[in-house]
N, C-alpha and C positions, 0 to 999 in steps of 0.2 A: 178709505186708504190712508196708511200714515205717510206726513210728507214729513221729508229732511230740509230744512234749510242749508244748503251747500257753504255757505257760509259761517254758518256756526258749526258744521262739520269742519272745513278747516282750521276754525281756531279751535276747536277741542282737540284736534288731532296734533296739531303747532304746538300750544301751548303744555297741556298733557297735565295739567295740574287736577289735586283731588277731584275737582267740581265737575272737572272738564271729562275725568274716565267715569264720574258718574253717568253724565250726560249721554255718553260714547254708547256704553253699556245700556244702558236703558231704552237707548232708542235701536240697538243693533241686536243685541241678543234675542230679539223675537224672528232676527233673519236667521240665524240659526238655530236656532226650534223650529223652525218651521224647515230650514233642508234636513234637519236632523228625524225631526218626529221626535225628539226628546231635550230634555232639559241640561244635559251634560253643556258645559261651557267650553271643555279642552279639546284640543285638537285629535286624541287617539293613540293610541298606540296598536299599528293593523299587523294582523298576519297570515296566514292561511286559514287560520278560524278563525279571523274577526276580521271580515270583509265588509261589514256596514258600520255606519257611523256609531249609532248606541253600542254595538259591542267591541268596536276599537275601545270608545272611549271607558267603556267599564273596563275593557284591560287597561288601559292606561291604570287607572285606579287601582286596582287590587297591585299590579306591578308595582307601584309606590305603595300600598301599602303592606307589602311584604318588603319592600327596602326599611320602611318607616319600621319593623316589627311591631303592627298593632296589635298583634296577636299575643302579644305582651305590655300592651300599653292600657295603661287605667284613665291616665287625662290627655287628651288631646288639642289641641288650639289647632284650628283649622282657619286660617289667617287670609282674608280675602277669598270668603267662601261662597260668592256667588250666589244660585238658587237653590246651595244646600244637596246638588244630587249624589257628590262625591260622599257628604256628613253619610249620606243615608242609606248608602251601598254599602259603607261601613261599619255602621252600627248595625244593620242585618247580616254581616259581616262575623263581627265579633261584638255579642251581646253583653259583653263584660265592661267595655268601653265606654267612657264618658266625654261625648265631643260638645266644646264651647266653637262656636262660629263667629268669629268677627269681622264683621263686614261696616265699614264706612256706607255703604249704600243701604240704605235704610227698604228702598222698594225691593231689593233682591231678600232682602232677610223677610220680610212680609210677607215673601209668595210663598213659602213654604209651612207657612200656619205653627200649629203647635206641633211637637215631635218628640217622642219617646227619648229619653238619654241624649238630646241635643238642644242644648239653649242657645240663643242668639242674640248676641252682643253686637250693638251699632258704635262700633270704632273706630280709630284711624290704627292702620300699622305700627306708626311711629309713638302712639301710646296705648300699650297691651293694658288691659285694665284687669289682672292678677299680682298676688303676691308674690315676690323673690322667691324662686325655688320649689313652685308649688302647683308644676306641669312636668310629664316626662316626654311631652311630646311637642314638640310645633312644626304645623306643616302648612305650605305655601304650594300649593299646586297649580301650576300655570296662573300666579298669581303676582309672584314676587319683580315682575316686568313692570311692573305699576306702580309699587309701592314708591313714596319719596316724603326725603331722602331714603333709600335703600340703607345706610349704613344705621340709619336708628332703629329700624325693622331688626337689622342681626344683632344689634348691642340690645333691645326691650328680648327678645329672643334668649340669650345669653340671662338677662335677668332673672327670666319666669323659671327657664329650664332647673331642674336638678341636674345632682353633678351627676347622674347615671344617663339624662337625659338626650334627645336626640332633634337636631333640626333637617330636617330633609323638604328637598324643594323642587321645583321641577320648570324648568325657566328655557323659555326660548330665548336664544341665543345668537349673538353671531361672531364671525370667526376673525381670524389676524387678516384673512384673506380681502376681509369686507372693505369697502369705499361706498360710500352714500351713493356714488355711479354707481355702482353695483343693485346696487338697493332698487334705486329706480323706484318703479310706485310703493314697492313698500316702505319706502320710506315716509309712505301718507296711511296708508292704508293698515299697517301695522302699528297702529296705535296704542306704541307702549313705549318707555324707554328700551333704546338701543345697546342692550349689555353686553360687551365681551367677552370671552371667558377666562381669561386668563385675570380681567380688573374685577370678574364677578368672585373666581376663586381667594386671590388676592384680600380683597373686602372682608371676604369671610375668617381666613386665616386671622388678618389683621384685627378681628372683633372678638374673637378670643374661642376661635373651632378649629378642631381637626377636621379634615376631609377625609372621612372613613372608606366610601363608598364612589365613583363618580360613573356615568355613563354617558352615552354621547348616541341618542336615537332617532337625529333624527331625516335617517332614511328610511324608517319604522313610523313617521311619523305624516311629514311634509309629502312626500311622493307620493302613496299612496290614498291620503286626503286630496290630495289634487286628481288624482287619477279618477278616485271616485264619481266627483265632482261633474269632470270633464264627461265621463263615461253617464253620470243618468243628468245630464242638464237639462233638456228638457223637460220631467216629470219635477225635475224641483225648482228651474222657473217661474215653472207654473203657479207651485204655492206660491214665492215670494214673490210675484207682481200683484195677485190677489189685493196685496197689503201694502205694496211699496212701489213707485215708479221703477219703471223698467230702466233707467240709469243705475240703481241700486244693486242689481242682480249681475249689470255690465260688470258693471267694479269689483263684484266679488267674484266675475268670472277671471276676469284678466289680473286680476290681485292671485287668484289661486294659479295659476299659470306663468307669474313670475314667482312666485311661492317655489316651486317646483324648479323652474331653474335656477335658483338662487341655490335651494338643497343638495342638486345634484351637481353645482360646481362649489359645492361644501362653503358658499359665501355666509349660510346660517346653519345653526344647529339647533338642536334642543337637550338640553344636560340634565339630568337627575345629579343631586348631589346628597349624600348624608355625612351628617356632618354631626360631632362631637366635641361636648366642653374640652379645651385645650387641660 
């Protein structure tokens, strides 16, 4: 069984620095593969055809990457990319595509071995390791909540892109509406910076992007992951105590259940954004 130290879980979740979302990730993302049954990391995008988790979350994907036009894209920088499952839907995707994966987490880039048209770069956000002008794409998929500082992620961003090129990002969010009351346990359990949308838009403009595209999905997103949740807990309990004290599964039940009223009193969002050299 894996055990959490409850106390280094607090201070990775407090502190939130690079070391500490390594840590986060490493030891949490095997609870979700395991209610998921697949490797996707993002929350989904559900709707009347995609009522389980793998196929929210491959909508989600393709959804972005039809805002992203991959289907016109040759380089891509896929920026805090996880275990690689988003790179790989997309390269099956569009075989014309050439995706660089940079991940600061060195074990997420590992699990995904060698890979046709996807190389994997061990990096930090804040230093993209290409030349000025010599990517038409960068994207940050349920990513860019982590990154810090944030403002050097959209200026190395701004660097690499061409002037035709496009940042698109897909970031949970919260609203003008929001108070850390409000939050309540997510404000432990959502362990990522607290972005709002107006200072995340703001950031961007200010870094030198237009906001071509924006969306705001997430009733598409939150409530129907929770519902899920709620609706088969049992069977996926079951996996995760397998591997994890049963305080572990509490927390992600009662986490998914302020999740869901935080959404439906629109206290958080989740925004798609594309964005364009100014």
């Amino acid at each position: 069984m894996n055990s959490i130290n409850p106390i280094h879980f607090f201070l990775w979740t407090f502190r939130r620095n690079e070391k500490d979302v390594i840590n986060l990730y490493n030891t949490l993302s095997p609870v979700m593969q395991l209610a998921t049954g697949g490797s996707m990391l993002n929350f989904g995008y559900w709707s009347s055809k995609n009522t389980n988790p793998i196929s929210a979350q491959d909508n989600l994907c393709m959804i972005f990457a039809d805002m992203a036009e991959l289907s016109s894209g040759k380089h891509a920088i896929d920026v805090g990319s996880g275990l690689s499952a988003p790179s790989k839907l997309w390269r099956d995707a569009f075989p014309e595509l050439l995706l660089y994966n940079v991940n600061i987490n060195l074990k997420q880039l590992s699990f995904s071995g060698n890979q046709k048209n996807i190389e994997f770069i061990n990096s930090t956000s804040s230093k993209i390791p290409f030349a000025n002008n010599s990517m038409d794409r960068v994207l940050a998929l349920e990513s860019a909540q982590h990154f810090k500082p944030l403002g050097d992620f959209i200026s190395e961003s701004r660097r690499v892109l061409t002037n035709s090129g496009l940042l698109v990002m897909a970031v949970p969010v919260i609203t003008d509406n929001s108070t850390l009351g409000k939050l309540d346990l997510l404000k432990f359990t959502w362990s990522s910076e607290h972005y709002n949308i107006e200072y995340l838009k703001n950031l961007i403009q200010s870094g030198g992007f237009s906001i071509l595209d924006e969306r705001l999905i997430g009733d598409s997103v939150y409530e129907p992951l929770a519902d899920y949740y709620i609706d088969n807990r049992n069977k996926m309990k079951k996996s995760i105590i397998k591997q994890y004290p049963q305080y572990v599964e509490k927390i992600l039940f009662k986490s998914l259940q302020k999740m869901k009223k935080a959404s439906e009193e629109k206290t958080i969002e989740y925004i798609l954004l594309k964005c364009h050299l100014s």
